[in-house]
N, C-alpha and C positions, 0 to 999 in steps of 0.2 A: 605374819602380820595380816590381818586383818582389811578386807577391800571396801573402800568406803562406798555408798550409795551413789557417789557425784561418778568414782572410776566406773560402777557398774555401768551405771547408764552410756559413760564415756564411749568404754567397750563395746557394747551392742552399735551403737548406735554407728559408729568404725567397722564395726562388721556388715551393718545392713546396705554401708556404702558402697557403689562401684569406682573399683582404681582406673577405669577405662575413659573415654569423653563420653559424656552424656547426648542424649538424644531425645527429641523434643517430639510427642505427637498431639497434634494439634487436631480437636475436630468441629467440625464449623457445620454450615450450612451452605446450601450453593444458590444462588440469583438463578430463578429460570430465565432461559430465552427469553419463553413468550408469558406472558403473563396477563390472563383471560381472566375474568368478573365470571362470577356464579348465573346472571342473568344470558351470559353470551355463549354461557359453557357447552348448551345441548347442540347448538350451532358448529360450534368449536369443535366438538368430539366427533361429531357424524359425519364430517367436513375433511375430520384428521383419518377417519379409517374407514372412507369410501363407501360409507351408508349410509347416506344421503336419501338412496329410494325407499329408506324404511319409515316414512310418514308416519305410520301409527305409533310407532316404538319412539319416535321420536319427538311425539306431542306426550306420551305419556312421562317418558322423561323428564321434558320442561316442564310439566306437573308437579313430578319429585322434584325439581331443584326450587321451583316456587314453594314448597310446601318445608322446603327446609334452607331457606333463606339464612336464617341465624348460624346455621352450622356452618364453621370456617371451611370446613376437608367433606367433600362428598367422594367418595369410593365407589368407585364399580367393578364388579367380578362376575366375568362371566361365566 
């Protein structure tokens, strides 16, 4: 006899399932701490990793963050 189209699908679809409890993962995003403005960030940053006495690096900086105000995410690599 002949297996209809509806059993086929029936089958796989019985086979792709797990007989066990299911398990959920969830992925999100996380709230930071501190949450700093692009205007406050060169302050912020030099403040956060103890160079502070680097004036020049850190007016050119606040240059770059002026210059690219509209971008949400500025990155830095050192």
């Amino acid at each position: 006899m002949a297996r209809t189209p509806v059993a086929v699908r029936r089958e796989i679809r019985h086979a792709q399932r797990a007989d066990g409890p299911a398990a959920v993962l969830a992925i999100g995003t996380a709230n930071p701490t501190t949450c700093v403005s692009q205007d406050d960030y060169p302050d912020y940053y030099f403040r956060v990793t103890n160079s502070e006495h680097l004036t020049d690096l850190k007016d050119k900086f606040k240059k770059l963050c002026k210059m690219h105000r509209n971008c949400s995410i500025l990155s830095l690599r050192r």
